[in-house]
C-alpha positions as CSV (number, residue, x, y, z in Angstrom):
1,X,0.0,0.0,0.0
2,X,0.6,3.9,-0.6
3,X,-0.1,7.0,-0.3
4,X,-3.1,7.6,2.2
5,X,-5.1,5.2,2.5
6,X,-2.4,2.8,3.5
7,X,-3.5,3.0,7.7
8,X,-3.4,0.5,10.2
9,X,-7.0,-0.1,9.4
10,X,-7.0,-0.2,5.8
11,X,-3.8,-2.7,5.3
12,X,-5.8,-4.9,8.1
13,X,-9.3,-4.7,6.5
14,X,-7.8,-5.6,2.9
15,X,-6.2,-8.3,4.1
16,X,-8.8,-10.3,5.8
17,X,-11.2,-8.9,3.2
18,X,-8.5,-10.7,0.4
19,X,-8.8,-13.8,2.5
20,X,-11.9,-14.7,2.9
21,X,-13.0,-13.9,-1.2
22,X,-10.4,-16.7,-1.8
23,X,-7.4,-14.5,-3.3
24,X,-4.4,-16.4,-3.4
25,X,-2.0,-13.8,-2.1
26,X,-1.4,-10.2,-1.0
27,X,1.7,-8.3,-2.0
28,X,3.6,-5.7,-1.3
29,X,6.0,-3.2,-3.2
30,X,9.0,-1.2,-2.2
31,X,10.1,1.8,-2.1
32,X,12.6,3.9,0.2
33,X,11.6,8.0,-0.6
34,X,10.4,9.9,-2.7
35,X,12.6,12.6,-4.2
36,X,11.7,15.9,-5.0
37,X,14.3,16.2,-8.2
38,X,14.1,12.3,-9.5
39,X,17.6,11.2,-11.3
40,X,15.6,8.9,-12.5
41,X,12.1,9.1,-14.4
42,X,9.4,6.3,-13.4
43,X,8.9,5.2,-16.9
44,X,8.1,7.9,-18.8
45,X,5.8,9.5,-16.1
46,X,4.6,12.7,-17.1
47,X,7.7,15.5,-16.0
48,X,9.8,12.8,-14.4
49,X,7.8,12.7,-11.6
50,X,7.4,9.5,-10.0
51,X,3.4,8.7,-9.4
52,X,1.7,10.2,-6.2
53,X,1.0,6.7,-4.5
54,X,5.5,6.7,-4.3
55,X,4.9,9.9,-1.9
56,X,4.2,7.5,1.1
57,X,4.6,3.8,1.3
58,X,5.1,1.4,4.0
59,X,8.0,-0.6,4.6
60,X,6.9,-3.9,3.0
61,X,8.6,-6.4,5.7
62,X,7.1,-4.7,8.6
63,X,3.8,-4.6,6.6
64,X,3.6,-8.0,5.4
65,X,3.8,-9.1,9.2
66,X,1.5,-6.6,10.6
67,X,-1.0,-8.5,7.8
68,X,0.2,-11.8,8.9
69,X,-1.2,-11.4,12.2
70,X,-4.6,-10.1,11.3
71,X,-4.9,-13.3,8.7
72,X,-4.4,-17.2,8.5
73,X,-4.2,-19.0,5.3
74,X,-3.6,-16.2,2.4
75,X,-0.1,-16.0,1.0
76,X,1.8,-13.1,1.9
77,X,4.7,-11.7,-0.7
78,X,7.0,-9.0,-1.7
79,X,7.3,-7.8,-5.3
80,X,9.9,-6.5,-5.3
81,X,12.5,-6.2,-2.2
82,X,15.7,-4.3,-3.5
83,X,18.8,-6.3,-2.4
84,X,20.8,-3.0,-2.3
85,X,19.3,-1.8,0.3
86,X,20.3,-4.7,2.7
87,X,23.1,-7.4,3.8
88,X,22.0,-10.5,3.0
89,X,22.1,-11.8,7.1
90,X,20.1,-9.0,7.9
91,X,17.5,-9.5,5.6
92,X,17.3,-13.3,5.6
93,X,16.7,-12.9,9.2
94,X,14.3,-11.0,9.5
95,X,12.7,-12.5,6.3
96,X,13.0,-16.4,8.6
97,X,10.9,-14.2,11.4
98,X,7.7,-13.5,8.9
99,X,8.0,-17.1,7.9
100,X,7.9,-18.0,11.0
101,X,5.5,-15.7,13.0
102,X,3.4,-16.5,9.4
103,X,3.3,-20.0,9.7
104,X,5.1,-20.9,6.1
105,X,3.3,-18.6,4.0
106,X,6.1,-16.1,2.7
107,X,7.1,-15.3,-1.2
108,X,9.8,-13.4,-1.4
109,X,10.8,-11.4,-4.7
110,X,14.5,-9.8,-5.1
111,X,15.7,-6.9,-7.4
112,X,18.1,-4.6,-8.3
113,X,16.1,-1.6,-8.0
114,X,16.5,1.5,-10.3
115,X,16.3,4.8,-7.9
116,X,19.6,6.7,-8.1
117,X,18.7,8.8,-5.7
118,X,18.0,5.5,-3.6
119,X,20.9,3.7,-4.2
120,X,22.6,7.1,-2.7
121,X,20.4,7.5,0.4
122,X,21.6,3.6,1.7
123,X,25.2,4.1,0.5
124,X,24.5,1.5,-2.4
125,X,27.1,1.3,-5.3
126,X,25.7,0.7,-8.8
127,X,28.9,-0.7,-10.0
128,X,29.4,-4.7,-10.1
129,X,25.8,-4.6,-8.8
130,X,25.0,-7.6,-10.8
131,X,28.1,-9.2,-9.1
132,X,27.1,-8.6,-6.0
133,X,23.1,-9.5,-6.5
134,X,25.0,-13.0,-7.2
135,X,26.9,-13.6,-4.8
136,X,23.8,-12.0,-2.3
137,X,21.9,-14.6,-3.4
138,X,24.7,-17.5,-2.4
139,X,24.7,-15.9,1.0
140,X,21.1,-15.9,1.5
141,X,21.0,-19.2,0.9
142,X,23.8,-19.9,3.4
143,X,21.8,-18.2,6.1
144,X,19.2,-20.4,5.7
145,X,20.7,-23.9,5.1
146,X,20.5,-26.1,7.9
147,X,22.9,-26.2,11.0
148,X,25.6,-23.8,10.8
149,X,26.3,-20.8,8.4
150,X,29.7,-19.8,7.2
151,X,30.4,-17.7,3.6
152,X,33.1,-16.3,2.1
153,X,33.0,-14.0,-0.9
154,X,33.9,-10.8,-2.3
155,X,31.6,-8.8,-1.2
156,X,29.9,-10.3,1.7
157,X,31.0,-12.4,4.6
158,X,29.6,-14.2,7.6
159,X,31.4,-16.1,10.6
160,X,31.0,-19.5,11.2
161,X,27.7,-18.9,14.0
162,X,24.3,-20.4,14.5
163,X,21.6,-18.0,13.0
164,X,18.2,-19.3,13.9
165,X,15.2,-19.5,13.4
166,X,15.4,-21.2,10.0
167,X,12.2,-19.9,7.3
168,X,9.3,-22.7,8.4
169,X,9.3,-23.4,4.6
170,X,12.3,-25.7,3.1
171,X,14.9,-25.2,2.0
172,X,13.5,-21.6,1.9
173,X,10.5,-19.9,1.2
174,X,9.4,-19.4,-2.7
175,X,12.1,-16.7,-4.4
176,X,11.4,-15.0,-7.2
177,X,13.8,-12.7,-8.9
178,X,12.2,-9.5,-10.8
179,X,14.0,-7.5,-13.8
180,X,14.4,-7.5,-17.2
181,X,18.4,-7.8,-18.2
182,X,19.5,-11.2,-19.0
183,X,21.8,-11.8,-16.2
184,X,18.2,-11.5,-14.4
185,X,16.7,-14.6,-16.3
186,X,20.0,-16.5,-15.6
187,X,19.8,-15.8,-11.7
188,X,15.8,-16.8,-11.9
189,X,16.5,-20.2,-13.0
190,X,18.4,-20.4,-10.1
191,X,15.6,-19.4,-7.7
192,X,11.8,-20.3,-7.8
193,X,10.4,-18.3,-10.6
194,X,10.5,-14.4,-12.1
195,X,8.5,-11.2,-10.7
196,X,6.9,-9.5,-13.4
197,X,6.1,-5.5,-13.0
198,X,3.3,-4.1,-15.1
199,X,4.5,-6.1,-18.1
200,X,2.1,-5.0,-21.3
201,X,0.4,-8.2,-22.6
202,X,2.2,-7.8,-26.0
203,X,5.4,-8.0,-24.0
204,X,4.2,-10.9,-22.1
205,X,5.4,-13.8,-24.5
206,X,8.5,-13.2,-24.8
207,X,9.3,-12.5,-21.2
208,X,7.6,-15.7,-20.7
209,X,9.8,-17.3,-23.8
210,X,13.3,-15.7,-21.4
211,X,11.8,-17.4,-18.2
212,X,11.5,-21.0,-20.3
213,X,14.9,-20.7,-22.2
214,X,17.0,-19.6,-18.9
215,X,15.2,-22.8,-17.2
216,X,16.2,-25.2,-19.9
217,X,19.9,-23.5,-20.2
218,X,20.4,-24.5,-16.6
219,X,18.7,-28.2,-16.9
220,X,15.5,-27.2,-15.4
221,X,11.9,-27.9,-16.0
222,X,11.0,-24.7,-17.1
223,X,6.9,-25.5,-15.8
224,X,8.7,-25.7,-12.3
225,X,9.5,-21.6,-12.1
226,X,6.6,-19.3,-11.0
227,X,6.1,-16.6,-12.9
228,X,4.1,-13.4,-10.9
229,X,3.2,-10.1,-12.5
230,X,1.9,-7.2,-10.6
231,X,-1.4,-5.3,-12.6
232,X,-2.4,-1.9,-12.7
233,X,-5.8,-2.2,-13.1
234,X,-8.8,0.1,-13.6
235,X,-12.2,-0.6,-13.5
236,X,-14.4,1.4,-15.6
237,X,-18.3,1.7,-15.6
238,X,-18.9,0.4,-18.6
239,X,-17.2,-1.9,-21.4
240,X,-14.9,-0.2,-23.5
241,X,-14.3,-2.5,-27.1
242,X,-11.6,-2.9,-29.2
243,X,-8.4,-1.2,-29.0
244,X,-8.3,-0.8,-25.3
245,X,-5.9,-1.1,-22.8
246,X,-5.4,-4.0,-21.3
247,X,-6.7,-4.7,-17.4
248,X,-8.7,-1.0,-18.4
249,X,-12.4,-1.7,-18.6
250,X,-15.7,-3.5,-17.2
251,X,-15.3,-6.0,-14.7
252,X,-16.0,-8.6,-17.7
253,X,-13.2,-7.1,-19.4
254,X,-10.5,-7.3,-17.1
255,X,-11.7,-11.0,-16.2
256,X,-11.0,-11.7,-19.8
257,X,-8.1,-10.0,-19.7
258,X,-6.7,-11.8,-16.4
259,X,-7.8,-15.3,-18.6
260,X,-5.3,-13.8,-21.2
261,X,-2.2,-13.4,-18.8
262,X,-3.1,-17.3,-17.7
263,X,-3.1,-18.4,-21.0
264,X,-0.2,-16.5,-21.8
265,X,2.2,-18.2,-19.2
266,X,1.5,-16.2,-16.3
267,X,1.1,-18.6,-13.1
268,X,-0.2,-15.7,-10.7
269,X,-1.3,-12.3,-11.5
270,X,-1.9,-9.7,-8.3
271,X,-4.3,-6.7,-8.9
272,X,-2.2,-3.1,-7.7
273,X,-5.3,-0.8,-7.2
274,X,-3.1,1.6,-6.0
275,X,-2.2,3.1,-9.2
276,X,-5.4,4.0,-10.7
277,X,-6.2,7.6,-12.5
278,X,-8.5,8.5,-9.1
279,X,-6.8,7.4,-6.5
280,X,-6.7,4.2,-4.2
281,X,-10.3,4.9,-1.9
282,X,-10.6,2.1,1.0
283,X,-14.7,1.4,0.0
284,X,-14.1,1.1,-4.2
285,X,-11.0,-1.2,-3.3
286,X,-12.9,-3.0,-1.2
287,X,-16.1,-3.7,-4.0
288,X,-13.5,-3.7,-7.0
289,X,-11.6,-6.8,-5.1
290,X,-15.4,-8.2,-4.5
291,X,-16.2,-8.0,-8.3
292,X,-12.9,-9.4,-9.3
293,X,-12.8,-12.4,-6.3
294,X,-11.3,-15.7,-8.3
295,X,-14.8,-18.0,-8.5
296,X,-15.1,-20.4,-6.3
């Protein structure tokens, strides 16, 4: 959630609300600021300015386990959390306690990140970032092996030491790696599957096409690797016909539309009503996610 309507109430009444219309997950995004001269546009927003929902978001750990304890079965992920902006003990540790505290129900999605000005507010260095999102991965994955953890690399190291709790799920819980380079497709096949942004449907193949190809490159089933997209959506008040975009239209119309991502390769799609031309308002979210609820 961002911007205002993301209370204490609102990310707690969404939640349970999510659960009990049978959503599969709820997810969160990240970012750090807000600044007031970007360095970097938000893809091609209008002036460079990065959209109003940016202006105040909550951290998406602290959130994800604030919804934890107000829910019991729904899945509870991060798309995406920006490695940068962490050690790799750090995070895994505190990502092992929302397993835990969750009871197994945590999806966590990695990136790079694109913020300049972020990267400069937490001392982040943009060279040999790829490098280092490598060998972060490696680490993570040390933290949370059984028994002891030890690692050595170039850019991170941790002492031979006991660092418990262990995630609930095993080896770890479901990582998915988000970007769109090709060093990003190779690190997903090393993980659990890809996290999509707003990914245009005409784009959508051949992201999918990456995902496959990576998998098979490193002798994996590529039907094993989640793929997740996040989805701006609108709803509008009445069908709009031809030549409209995508996830932009009647509730009929983005139902076809979410039948389209399925068909298309996607293996979970979450809704992002935060995003829309008018604003994220607690009551329309709340009947928008009613009229969209996957049938039973």
């Amino acid at each position: 959630m961002g911007g205002a309507w993301a209370t204490p109430d609102n990310v707690a009444r969404v939640a349970r609300h999510a659960e009990s219309l049978g959503y599969a997950g709820l997810w969160v995004y990240q970012r750090l600021l807000y600044p007031a001269a970007p360095r970097n546009e938000y893809y091609g927003a209008p002036g460079g300015r990065w959209p109003q929902a940016f202006e105040s978001s909550l951290d998406p750990v602290v959130t994800l386990a604030f919804a934890a304890a107000h829910t019991k079965t729904i899945r509870l992920g991060a798309s995406v959390l920006i490695m940068p902006f962490y050690s790799p003990v750090v995070l895994g540790k505190a990502l092992a306690t929302l397993d835990v505290l969750s009871r197994g129900r945590l999806d966590v999605g990695l990136g790079l990140g694109w913020s300049l000005d972020e990267y400069e507010a937490v001392g982040a260095a943009a060279a040999e970032r790829g490098a280092r999102a490598d060998e972060f991965l490696q680490c993570l994955d040390a933290v949370w092996a059984d028994g002891e953890t030890e690692f050595r690399g170039r850019f991170y190291a941790v002492p031979r030491a006991r660092i418990e709790p262990k995630p609930v799920q095993r080896p770890r819980p479901r990582l998915l790696i988000g970007g769109y380079s090709e060093p990003v497709f190779r690190r997903v096949a090393r993980a659990d599957g890809y996290a999509g942004g707003n990914i245009p449907l005409g784009d959508l193949a051949r992201v999918v096409a990456r995902v496959h190809d990576a998998a098979r490159a490193a002798q994996r089933d590529p039907t094993t690797l989640a793929i997740v997209c996040r989805a701006a959506y609108t709803v509008m008040p009445a069908a709009q016909g031809p030549g409209r975009r995508p996830l932009w239209g009647s509730v009929e119309e983005i139902r076809e539309d979410i039948a389209r991502y399925e068909a298309s390769g996607v293996t979970q799609l979450f809704l992002d009503p935060n995003f829309q031309p008018q604003g994220a308002a607690l009551a329309s979210v709340l009947a928008q996610m009613e009229a969209l609820a996957p049938a039973a």
